[in-house]
C-alpha positions, 0 to 999 in steps of 0.5 A: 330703578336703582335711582335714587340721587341724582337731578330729582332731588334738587329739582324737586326741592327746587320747586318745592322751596319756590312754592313756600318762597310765593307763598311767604311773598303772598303772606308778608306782604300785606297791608301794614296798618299805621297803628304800627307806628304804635309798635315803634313807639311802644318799643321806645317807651319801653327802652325809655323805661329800661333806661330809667329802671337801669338809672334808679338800680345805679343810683340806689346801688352807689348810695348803699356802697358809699355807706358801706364804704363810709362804714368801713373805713370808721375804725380805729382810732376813729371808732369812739367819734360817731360827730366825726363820721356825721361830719365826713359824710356832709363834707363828701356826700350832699345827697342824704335827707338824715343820717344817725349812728345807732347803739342797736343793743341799748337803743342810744342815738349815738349821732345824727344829722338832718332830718328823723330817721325813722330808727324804729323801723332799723330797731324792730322796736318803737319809739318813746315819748322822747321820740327814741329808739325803745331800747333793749337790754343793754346787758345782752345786745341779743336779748328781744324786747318783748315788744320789739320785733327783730332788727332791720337787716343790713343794706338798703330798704324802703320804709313808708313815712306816715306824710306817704313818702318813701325814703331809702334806709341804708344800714351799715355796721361800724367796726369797733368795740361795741356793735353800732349801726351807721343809718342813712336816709334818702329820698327815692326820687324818680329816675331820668332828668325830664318827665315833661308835660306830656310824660308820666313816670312812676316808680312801684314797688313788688305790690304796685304801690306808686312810691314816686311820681313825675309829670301828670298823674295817671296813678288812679287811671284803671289801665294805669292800675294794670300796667303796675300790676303787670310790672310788679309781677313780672319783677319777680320773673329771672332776666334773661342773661345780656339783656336788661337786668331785669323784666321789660315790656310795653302795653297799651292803654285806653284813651279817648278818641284817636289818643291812646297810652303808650305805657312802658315799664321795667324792673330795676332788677338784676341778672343771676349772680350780679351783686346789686344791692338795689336790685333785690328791692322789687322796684320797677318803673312805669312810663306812659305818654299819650300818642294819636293813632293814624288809621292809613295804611301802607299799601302792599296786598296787591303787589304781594299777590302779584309777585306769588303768581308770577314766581309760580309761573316761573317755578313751573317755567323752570321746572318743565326746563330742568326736567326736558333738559336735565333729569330726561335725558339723564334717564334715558341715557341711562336706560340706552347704555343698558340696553347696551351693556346687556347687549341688545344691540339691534336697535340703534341709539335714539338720538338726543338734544342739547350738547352733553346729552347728545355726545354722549348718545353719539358715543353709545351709539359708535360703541353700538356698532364696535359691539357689532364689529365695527373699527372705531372711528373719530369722527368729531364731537356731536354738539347737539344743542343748547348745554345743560350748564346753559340751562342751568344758567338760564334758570339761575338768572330767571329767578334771580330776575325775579328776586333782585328786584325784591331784594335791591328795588322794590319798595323802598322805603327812602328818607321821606317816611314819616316818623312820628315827633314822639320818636324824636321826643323819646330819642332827646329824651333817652339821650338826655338820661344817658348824659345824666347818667354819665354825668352822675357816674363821674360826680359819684367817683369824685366822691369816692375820691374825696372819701378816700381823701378825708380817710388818707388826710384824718391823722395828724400825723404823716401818713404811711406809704404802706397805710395808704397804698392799702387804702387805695388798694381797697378802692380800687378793688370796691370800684371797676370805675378806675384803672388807677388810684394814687396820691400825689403831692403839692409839686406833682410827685406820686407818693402811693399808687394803686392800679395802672400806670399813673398819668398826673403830668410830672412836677405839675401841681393837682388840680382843684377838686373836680374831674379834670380831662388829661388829653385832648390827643392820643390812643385813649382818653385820660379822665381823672378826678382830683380830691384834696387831702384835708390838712395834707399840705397840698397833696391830692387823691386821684382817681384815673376813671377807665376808658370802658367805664365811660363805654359801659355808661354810654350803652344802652339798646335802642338808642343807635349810635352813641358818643361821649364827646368833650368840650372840643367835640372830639370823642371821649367814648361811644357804644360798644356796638360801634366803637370809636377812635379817641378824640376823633370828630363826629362822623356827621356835620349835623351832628356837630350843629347839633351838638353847638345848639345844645350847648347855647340853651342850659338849663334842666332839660338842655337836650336837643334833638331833630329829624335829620333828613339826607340823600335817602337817608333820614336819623333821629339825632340828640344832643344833651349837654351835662347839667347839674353842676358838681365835680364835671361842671368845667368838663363841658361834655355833651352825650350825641346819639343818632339812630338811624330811621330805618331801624325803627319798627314802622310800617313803610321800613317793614313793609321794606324789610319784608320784601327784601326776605322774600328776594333773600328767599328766593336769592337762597332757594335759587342759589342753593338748589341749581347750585346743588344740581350743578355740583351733583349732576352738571358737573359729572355729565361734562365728565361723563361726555368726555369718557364716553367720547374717549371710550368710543374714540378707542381708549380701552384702557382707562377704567371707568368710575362712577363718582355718585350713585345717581344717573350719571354714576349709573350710565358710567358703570354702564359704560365701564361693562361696555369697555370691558366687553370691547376689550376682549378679544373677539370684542362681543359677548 
């Protein structure tokens, strides 16, 4: 049989995808333990993790470039005064434990300051009874000590004191005529503001040797030993390119009782072809905190089952309906017009139900007797029954009976899931980093600018326009902080100028050093550290921080909507998924009483946060103020987020989340498959009714052409034999 299209395909897909769709429904649909809720928070600590690993590679990263930096602007006349770069990197810098300038071919401590550099380590050699640097051949600067090892390289490493604590060495080159090493130590602190009583962070390195710690100490604990193994292992593993920069994960540990570890960790790691000095030190983070397991259930086996057999039942209902009222009568239609076209015309045409089908029996069977002599007669359509389209309408809203509900109402999850406090404690948490973060970014920009500053202000003498708009050149290429950077004078006039526009109000004093807010209206926000040139006669680098820096520092995964808001509770900035108005207000008026709260209790861990519950609706909301003082302390800023619950990986949600892919399954499945049958069927059998009524109604002249090769194309090329018989001129074979 020449029938290969036509309503059997989609039909029989039809049934086929129903039959996959019940079974999916009986699959996911089963009971959802509440050690689930162990998913939820294993995700958070992971994201927590991931924050403190991305906050460790930052700080790390902005330490070595401000050495290097520091380095390289100690040149020139400047290059004889290593006293003078000790001094600068005090004045501009707080953060490092020692600092020392090195002769590395003689082995001469030039200068320092703070604490004992373990120079040693930086000289590949050891150490005399005066505690120096054993030196080397002052002759030849290439020349090995025998007993010497080969010189540290440049950048950042880790070196371990003989007390067991871990300091960061960054070693830099001094320009000049003799080589010399700039050499700075600093303690590896770990990430984040706040570890609690009840969290611990670790910070390991590629053996998983624990070089920090915070909070209680699990470092000995045996499942704690596996989770650092773990992270140190897949530290090595390449990061996937717009995820974290570097390997994450979670596991869980071993506990007593209904109490169990929820350990996170993550490399401070970097995605291929990012520049990130820290990066490439193979250090991860490791968090754990204990959580208590609820061994309920979320009941939905049995509805699961239900909802299968009665879409079974309906795939079955719909099929026998297609087939009696579609894909039949179609073939025998076809097999009548044959009969027809072949000329066997004793027999009458059977008579057909439902409208299509039957006009065009009705036509067939007045061509019949033309065939046999008859004039041609109109007597009025042949309404038959019920229509196809009718069928196929029907059927699309049976099923559709069956999955709206699914997809619209059943097992909704509300606002009155319960979530557990770890998740609200992760989000104060994480939103609290986030603030820090932001906060430290702005302190570490001030710095560059304040460095710039004691570079423009070192001479006596009046500094060129040309000579400092190369220096602001150069910060502005070394730091995608700022849009601008330019040098103002005590009564507001820019004297150079690097990048955008420059905003500073004209005939307007600098401010004091600090990071100052320019507006409070407008398209976009206008942040800008100022910096005083020492000796300048009141003039003072400024650095304008562009809008998408602050975006960068407020977006992170996991932790929902985010806002930078400033002391008015207006937004400064917010995550890049969401995006925001400058200066508008919090969408939500708890978010504002939030923010209120957080500012009334300073202190290290100021951040606040709660599980907001609406009108079927419930968010986790966090609000954490900027502390810690520095170049920001007068901004009065504050880091908002708010994720919404139904975004967490708990039961009842995807339990919700379930059923809604199975009414999305059969939504699909329905729509896809009647809609095919009536495009490809349907559609054609209205046309093919009214060409075998015009036919049977006289018209021998319009010629007939089948749009598919399927039934209906076959009973039209029928039809057109039919009409080409009756168009000549004894009107029978």
């Amino acid at each position: 049989m020449p029938l290969l299209g036509g309503a059997r395909p989609p039909i029989a897909a039809l049934l086929a995808l129903l039959l996959a769709v019940a079974g999916t429904t009986a699959l996911v649909l089963g009971d959802r333990d509440r050690a689930l809720v162990d998913r939820a928070v294993l995700t958070s600590q992971q994201h927590v993790a991931e924050d403190g690993a991305l906050s460790l590679r930052a700080s790390l990263d902005e330490s070595v470039t401000d050495i290097e930096r520091a380095a390289a602007q100690f040149d020139g006349d400047r290059a004889g005064a290593p006293d003078a770069l000790m001094d600068q990197l005090g004045k501009v810098y707080g953060k490092w434990r020692g600092t020392a300038v090195v002769d590395p071919g003689s082995g001469t401590l030039l200068a320092a300051r703070g604490e004992n550099i373990p120079l040693a380590t930086v000289l590949g050699g050891k150490s005399d009874k005066a505690g120096q640097p054993g030196a080397r051949n002052a002759k030849d600067p290439k020349a090995k000590d025998p007993e010497a090892g080969a010189p540290a390289p440049l950048g950042p490493q880790l070196v371990r004191l003989p007390s067991g604590e871990t300091r960061m060495l960054v070693v830099a080159a001094l320009r000049g005529e003799r080589p010399r090493l700039l050499v700075a130590s600093g303690t590896l602190n770990v990430p984040g503001i706040s570890s609690g009583e009840d969290r611990s962070l670790l910070v390991v390195d590629s053996a998983g040797t624990v070089l920090a710690s915070d909070g209680p100490s699990v470092a000995r604990k045996a499942w704690a030993k596996g989770a650092r193994k773990k992270a140190a292992a897949e530290s090595a593993k390449t990061p996937e390119p717009g995820g974290h920069p570097g390997a994450s994960g979670h596991l869980m540990g071993t506990g007593r009782g209904d109490t169990r570890m929820a350990v996170g960790y993550a490399a401070a790691g970097r995605v291929p072809g990012e520049t990130s000095p820290a990066g490439g030190l193979g250090l991860s983070v490791v968090t754990s905190v204990e959580i208590t397991e609820d061994p309920s259930a979320v009941r939905t086996q049995a509805f699961g089952l239900v909802a299968a057999g009665v879409l079974l039942v309906l795939a079955l209902i719909v099929g026998w309906v297609l087939l009696t009222t579609v894909q039949r009568p179609l073939l025998q239609l076809y097999l009548e017009s044959r009969r027809l076209a072949r000329g066997e015309l004793e027999r009458p045409v059977r008579r057909f139900k439902g409208r299509e089908p039957a006009r065009v029996g009705a036509a067939l069977e007045s061509l019949r007797r033309q065939l046999l002599g008859e004039r041609p007669t109109r007597s009025g359509r042949a309404r038959g029954g019920f229509g196809t389209r009718g069928s196929v309408i029907v059927c699309a809203v049976v099923l559709l009976a069956w999955a709206a509900p699914l997809l619209l109402l059943v097992n909704r999850a509300g606002g009155t899931v319960a979530v557990p406090q770890q998740l609200v404690e992760d989000q104060r948490r994480r939103t609290d980093t986030a603030s820090d973060r932001v906060r430290k970014a702005l302190n570490e920009g001030w710095a560059d600018v304040a460095s710039v500053a004691q570079v423009i202000g070192a001479d006596d003498r009046e500094a060129s326009e040309a000579a400092d708009r190369a220096v602001l050149e150069k910060t502005l290429r070394e730091h995608g902080r700022y849009r601008a950077v330019y040098v103002v004078d005590g009564a507001g006039k820019v004297l150079a100028h690097a990048g955008a526009a420059a905003h500073h109000p004209a005939g307007k004093a600098p401010h004091d050093d600090s990071v100052v807010q320019l507006n409070t209206s407008g398209k976009e926000p206008l942040i800008a550290a100022y910096a005083a040139v020492p000796g300048g006669k009141g003039r003072a680098v400024v650095g304008e921080y562009d809008p998408q820096f602050l975006v960068s520092m407020v977006t992170r995964p996991g932790l929902g909507q985010v806002w930078l808001i400033d002391k008015g509770h207006r937004i400064v900035a917010a995550d890049r998924a969401h995006g925001f108005r400058a200066f508008t207000k919090l969408p939500s008026g708890h978010l504002d009483d939030l923010a209120v709260t957080a500012a009334k209790h300073p202190g290290k861990t100021s951040g606040t946060a709660v599980l907001h519950r609406g009108k079927g609706t419930s968010d986790l909301a966090a609000a954490a103020p900027f502390t810690g003082g520095g170049a920001v302390k007068d901004l009065g800023w504050q880091v908002v987020s708010s994720q919404p619950t139904s975004w967490l990986e708990l039961p009842e949600y995807r339990a919700q989340r379930r059923t809604m892919l199975a009414g999305l399954l059969g939504v699909t499945a329905a729509v896809a498959c009647l809609g095919w049958l009536h495009i490809i069927v349907i559609r054609p059998l209205l046309g093919l009714a009214d060409q075998a009524e015009a036919l049977a109604g006289g018209d021998r002249r319009t010629v007939l052409f089948p749009q598919h090769h399927d039934e209906t194309g076959a009973v039209v090329r029928n039809l057109e034999l039919i009409r080409q018989q009756l168009a000549r001129p004894s009107g029978r074979t």
